[in-house]
MIGU-42633 format. One record per atom (N, C-alpha, C, O, CB): residue number from 1; residue in one letter; atom name; x, y, z. Coordinates in Angstrom, 2 decimals. Glycine has a CB too. Example, Ala and Ser with C-alpha at 12.3 -4.5 7.8 and 13.67 -1.06 7.14 Angstrom:
% residues 2
- 1:A:N:13.19:-5.69:7.80
- 1:A:CA:12.30:-4.50:7.80
- 1:A:C:13.20:-3.30:7.80
- 1:A:O:14.24:-3.32:8.46
- 1:A:CB:11.31:-4.47:9.05
- 2:S:N:12.85:-2.25:7.08
- 2:S:CA:13.67:-1.06:7.14
- 2:S:C:12.90:0.03:7.87
- 2:S:O:13.41:1.14:8.04
- 2:S:CB:14.08:-0.60:5.72
This chain:
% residues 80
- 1:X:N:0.84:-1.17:0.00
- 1:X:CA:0.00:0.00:0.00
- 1:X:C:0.89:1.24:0.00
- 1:X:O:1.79:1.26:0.84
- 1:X:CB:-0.96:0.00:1.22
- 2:X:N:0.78:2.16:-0.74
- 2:X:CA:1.74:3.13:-1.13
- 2:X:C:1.34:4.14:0.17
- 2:X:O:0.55:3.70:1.01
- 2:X:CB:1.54:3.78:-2.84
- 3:X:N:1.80:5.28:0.31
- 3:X:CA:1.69:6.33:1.46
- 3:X:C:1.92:7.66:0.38
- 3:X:O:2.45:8.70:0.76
- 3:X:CB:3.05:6.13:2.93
- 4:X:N:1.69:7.56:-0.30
- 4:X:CA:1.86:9.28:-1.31
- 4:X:C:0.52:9.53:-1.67
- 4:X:O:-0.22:8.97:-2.48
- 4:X:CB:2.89:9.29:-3.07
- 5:X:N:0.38:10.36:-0.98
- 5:X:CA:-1.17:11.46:-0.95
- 5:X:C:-1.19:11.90:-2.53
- 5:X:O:-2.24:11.92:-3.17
- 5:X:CB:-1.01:13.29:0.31
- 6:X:N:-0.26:12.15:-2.96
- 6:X:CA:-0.23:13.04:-3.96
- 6:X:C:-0.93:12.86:-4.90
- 6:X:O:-1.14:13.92:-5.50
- 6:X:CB:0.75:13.20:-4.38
- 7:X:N:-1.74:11.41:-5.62
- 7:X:CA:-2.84:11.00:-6.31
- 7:X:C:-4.03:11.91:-5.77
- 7:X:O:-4.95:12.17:-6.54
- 7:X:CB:-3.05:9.46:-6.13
- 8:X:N:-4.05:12.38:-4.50
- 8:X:CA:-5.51:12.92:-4.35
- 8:X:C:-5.48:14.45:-5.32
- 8:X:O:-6.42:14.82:-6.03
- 8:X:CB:-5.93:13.23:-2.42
- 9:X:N:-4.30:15.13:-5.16
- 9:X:CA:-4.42:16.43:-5.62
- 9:X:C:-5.23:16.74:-7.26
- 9:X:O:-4.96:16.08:-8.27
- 9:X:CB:-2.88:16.90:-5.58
- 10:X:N:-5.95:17.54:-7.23
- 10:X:CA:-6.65:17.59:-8.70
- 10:X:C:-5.73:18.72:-9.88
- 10:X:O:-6.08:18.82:-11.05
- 10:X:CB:-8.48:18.27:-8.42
- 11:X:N:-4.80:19.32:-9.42
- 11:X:CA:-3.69:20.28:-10.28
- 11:X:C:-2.94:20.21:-9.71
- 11:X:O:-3.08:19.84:-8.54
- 11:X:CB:-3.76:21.59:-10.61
- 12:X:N:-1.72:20.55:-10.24
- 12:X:CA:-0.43:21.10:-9.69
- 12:X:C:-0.09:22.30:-8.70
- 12:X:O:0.34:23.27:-9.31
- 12:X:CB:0.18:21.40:-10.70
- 13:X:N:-0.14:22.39:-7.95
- 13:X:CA:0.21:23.81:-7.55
- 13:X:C:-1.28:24.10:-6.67
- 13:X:O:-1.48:24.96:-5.81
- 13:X:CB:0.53:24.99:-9.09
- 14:X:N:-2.01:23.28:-7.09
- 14:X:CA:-3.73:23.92:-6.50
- 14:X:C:-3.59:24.07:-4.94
- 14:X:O:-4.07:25.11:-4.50
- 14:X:CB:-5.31:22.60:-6.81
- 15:X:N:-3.13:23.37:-4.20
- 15:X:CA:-2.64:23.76:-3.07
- 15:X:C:-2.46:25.50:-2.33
- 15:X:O:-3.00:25.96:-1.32
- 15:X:CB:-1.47:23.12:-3.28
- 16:X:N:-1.61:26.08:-3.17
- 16:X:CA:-0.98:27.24:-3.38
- 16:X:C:-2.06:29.00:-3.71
- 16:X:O:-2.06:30.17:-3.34
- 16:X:CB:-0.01:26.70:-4.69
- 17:X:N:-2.84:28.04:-4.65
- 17:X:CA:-3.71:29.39:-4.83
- 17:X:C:-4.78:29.54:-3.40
- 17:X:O:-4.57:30.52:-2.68
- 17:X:CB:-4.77:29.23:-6.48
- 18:X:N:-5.59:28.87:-3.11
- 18:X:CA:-5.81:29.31:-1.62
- 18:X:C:-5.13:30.48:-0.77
- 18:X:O:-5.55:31.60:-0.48
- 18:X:CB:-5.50:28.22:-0.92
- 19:X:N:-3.79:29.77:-0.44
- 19:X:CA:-3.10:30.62:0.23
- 19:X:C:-2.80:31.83:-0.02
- 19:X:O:-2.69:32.79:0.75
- 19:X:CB:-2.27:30.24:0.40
- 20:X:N:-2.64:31.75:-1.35
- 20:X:CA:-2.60:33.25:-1.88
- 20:X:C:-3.34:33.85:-1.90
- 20:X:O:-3.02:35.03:-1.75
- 20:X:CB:-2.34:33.55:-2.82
- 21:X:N:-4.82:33.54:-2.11
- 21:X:CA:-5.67:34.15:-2.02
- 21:X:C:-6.50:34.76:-0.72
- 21:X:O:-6.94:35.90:-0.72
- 21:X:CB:-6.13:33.58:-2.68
- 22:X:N:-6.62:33.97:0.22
- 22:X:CA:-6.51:34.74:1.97
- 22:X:C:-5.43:35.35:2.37
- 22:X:O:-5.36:35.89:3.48
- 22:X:CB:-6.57:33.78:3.18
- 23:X:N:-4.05:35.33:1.12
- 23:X:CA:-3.01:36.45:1.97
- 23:X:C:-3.52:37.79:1.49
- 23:X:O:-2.89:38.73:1.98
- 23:X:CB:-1.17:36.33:1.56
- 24:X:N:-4.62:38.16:0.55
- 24:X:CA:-4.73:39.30:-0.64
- 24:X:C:-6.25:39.41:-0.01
- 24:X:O:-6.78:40.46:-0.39
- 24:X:CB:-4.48:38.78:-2.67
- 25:X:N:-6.95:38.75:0.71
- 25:X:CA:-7.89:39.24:1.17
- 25:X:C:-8.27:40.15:2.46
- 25:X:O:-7.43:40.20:3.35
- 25:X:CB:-8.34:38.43:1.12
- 26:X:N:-9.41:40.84:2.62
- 26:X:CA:-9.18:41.47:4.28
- 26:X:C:-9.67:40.83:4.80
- 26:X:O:-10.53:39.99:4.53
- 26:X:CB:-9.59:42.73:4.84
- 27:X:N:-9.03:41.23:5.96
- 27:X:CA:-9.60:40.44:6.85
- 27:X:C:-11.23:40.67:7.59
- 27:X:O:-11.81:39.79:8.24
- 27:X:CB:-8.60:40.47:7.77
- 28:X:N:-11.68:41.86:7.34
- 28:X:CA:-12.57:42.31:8.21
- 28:X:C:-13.02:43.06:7.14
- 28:X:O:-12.59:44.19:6.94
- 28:X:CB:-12.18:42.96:9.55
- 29:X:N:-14.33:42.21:6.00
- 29:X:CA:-15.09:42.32:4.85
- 29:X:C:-15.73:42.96:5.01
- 29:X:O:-16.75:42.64:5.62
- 29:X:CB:-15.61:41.53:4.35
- 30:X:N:-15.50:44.42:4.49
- 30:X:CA:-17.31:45.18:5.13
- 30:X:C:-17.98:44.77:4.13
- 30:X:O:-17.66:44.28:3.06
- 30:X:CB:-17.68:47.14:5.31
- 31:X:N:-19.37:45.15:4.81
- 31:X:CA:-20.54:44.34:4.34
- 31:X:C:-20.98:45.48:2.42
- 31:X:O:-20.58:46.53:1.93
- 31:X:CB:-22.20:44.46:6.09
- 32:X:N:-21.85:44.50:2.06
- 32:X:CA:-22.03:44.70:0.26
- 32:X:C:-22.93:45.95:0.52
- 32:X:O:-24.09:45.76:0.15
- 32:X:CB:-22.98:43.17:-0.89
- 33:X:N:-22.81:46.57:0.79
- 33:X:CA:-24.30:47.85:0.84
- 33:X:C:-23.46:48.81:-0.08
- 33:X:O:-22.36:49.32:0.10
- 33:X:CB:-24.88:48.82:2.83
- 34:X:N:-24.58:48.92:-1.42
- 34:X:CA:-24.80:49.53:-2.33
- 34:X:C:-24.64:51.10:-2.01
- 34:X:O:-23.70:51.86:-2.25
- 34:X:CB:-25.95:49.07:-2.77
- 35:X:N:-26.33:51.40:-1.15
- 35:X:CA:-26.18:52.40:-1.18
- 35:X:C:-25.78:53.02:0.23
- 35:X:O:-26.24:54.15:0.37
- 35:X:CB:-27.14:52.77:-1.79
- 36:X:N:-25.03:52.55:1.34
- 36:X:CA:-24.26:53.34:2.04
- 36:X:C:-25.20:53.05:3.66
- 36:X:O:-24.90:53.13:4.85
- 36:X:CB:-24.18:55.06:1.26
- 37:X:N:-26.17:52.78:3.06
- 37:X:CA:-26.89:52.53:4.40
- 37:X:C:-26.15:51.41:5.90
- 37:X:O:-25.43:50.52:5.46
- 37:X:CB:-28.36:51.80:3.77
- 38:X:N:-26.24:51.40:7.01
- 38:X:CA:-25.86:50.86:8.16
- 38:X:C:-26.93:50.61:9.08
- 38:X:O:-27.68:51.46:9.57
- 38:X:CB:-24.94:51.62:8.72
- 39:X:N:-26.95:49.12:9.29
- 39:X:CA:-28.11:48.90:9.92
- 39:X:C:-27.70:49.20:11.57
- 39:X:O:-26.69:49.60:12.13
- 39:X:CB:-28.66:47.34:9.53
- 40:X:N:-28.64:48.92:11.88
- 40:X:CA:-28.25:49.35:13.50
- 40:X:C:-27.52:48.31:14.02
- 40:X:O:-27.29:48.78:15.14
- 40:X:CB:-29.54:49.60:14.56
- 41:X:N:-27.13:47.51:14.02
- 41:X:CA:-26.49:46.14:14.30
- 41:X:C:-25.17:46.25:13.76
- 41:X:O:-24.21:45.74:14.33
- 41:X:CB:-27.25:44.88:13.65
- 42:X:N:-25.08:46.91:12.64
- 42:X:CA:-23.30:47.17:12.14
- 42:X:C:-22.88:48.49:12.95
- 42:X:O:-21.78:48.64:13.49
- 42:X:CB:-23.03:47.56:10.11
- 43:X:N:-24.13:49.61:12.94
- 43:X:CA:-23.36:50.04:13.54
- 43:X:C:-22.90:50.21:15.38
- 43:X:O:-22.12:51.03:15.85
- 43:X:CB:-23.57:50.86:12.92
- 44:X:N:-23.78:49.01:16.20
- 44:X:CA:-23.08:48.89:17.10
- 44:X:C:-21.67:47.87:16.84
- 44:X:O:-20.79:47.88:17.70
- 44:X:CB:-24.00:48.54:18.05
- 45:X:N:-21.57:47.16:15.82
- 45:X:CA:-20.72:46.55:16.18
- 45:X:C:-19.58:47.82:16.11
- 45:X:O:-18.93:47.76:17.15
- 45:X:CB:-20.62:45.24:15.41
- 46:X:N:-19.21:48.69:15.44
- 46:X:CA:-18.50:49.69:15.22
- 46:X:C:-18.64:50.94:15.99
- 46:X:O:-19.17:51.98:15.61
- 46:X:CB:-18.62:49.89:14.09
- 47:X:N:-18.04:50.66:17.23
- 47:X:CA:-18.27:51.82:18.12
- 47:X:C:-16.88:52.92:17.65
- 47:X:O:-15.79:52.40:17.43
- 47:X:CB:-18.28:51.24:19.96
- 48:X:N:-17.05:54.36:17.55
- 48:X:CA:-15.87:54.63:18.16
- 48:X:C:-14.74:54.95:19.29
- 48:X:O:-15.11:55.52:20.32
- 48:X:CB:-15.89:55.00:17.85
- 49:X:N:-13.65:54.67:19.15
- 49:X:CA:-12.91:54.38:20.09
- 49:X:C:-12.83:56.41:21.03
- 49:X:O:-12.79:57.59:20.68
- 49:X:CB:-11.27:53.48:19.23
- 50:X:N:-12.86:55.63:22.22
- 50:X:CA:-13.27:57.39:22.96
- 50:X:C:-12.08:57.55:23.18
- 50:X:O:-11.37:56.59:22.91
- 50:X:CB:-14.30:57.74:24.50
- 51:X:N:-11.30:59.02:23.86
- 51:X:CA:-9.88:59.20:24.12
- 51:X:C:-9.35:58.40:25.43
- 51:X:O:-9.88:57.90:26.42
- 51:X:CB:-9.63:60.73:24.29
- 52:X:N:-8.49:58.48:25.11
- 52:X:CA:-7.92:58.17:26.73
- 52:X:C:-7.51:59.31:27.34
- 52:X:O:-6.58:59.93:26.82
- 52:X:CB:-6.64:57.19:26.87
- 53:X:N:-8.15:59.81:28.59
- 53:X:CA:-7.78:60.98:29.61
- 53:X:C:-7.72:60.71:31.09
- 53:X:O:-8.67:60.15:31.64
- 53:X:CB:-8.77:62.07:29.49
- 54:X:N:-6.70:61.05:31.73
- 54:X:CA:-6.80:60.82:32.88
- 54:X:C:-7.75:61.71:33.65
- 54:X:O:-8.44:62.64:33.24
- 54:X:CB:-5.64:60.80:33.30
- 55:X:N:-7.58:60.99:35.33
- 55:X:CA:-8.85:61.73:35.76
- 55:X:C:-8.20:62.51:36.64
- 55:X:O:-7.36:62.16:37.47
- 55:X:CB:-10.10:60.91:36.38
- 56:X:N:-8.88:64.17:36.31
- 56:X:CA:-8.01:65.27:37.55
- 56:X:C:-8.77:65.28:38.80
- 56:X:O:-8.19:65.82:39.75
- 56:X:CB:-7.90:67.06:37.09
- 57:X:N:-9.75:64.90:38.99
- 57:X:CA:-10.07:65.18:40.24
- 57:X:C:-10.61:63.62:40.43
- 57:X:O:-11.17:62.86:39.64
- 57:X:CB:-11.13:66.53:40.47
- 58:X:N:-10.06:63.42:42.23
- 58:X:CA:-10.21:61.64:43.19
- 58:X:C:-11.90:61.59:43.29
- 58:X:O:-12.84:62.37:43.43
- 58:X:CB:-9.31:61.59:45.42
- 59:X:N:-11.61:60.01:43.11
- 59:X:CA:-12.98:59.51:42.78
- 59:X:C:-14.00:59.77:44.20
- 59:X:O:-13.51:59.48:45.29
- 59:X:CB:-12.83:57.74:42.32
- 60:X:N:-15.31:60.28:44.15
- 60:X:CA:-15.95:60.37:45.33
- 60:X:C:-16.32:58.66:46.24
- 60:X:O:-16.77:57.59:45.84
- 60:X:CB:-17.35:61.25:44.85
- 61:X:N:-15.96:59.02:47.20
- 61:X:CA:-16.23:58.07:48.33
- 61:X:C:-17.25:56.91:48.01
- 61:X:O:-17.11:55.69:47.88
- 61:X:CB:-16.77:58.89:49.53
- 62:X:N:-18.49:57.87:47.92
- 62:X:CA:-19.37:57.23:47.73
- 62:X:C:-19.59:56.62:46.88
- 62:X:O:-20.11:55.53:47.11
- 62:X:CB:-19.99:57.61:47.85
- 63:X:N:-19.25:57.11:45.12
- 63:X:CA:-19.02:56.05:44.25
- 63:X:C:-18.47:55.08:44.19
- 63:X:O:-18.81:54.24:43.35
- 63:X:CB:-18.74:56.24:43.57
- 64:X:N:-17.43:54.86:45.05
- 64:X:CA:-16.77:54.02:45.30
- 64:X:C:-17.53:52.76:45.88
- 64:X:O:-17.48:51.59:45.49
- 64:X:CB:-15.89:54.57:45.99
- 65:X:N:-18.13:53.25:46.75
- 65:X:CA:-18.96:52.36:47.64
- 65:X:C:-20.22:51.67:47.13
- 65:X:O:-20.66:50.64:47.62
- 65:X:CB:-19.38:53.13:48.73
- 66:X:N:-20.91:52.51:45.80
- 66:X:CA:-22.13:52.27:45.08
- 66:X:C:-21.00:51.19:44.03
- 66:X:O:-21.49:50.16:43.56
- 66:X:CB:-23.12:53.94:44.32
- 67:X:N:-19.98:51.43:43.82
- 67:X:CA:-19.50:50.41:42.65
- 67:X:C:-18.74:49.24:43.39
- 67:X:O:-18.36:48.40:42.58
- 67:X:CB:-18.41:51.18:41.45
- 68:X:N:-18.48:49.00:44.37
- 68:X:CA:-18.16:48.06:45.23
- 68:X:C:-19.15:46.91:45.56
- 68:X:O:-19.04:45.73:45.24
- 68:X:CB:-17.85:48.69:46.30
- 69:X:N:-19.90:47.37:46.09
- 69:X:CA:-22.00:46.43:46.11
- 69:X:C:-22.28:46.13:45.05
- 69:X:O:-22.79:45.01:44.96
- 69:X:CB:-23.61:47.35:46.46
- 70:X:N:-22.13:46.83:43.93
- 70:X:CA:-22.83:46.56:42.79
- 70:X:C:-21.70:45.63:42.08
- 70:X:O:-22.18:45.10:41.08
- 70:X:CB:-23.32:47.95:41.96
- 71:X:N:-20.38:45.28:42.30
- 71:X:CA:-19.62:44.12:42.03
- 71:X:C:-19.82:42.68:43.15
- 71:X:O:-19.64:41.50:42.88
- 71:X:CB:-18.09:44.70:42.04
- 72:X:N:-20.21:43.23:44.33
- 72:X:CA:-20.54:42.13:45.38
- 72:X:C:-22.11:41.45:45.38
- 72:X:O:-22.47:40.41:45.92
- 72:X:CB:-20.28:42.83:46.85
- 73:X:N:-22.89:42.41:44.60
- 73:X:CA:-24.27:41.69:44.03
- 73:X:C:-24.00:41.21:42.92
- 73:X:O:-24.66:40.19:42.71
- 73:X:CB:-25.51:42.52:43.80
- 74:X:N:-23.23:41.53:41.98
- 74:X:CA:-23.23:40.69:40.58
- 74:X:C:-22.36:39.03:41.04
- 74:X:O:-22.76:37.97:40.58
- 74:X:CB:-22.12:41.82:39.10
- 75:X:N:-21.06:39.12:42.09
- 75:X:CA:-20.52:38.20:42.41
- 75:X:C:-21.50:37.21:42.90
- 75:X:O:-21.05:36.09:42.67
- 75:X:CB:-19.60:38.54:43.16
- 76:X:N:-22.66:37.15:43.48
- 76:X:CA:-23.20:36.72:44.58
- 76:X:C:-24.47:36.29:43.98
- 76:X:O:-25.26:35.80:44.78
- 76:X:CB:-23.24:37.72:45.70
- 77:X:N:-24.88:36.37:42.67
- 77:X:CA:-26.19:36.34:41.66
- 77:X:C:-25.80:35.10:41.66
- 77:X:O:-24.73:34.52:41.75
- 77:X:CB:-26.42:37.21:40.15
- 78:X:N:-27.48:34.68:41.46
- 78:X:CA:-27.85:33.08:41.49
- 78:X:C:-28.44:33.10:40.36
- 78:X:O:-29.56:33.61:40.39
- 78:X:CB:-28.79:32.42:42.67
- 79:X:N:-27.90:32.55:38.93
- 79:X:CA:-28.07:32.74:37.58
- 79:X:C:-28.89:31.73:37.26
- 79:X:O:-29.14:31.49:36.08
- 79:X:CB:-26.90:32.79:36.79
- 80:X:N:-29.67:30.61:38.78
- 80:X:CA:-30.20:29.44:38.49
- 80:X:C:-31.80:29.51:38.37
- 80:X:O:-32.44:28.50:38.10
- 80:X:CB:-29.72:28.50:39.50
């Protein structure tokens, strides 16, 4: 029983064009719309990116404390 694959191939080289062809493609296909329109679904997927700024003035106490509970109730949820 022989072990050479190579009977399966249907061309020479056919292997090869594939590859070439996902190296020449994008990766991230926008969608076929003609006339320009964006459904609401594309455009959440496409948020834009907000700046990055630091913060000049310390976070209040109390927020602190409202976002602390509100991580110790999500920890503590019974999803059953």
């Amino acid at each position: 029983m022989s072990r050479n694959h190579n009977d399966k191939k249907s061309a020479p080289g056919s292997n090869n064009r594939n590859r070439k062809a996902m190296r020449y493609s994008p990766r991230y296909r926008s969608s076929n719309n003609q006339n320009g329109h964006v459904t609401e679904d594309e455009r959440l997927l496409r948020r834009p990116t907000q700046p990055l700024i630091s913060p000049t003035d310390p976070v209040p106490q109390e927020q602190v404390k409202q976002e602390q509970h509100a991580l110790e109730r999500a920890l503590h949820l019974d999803f059953t």
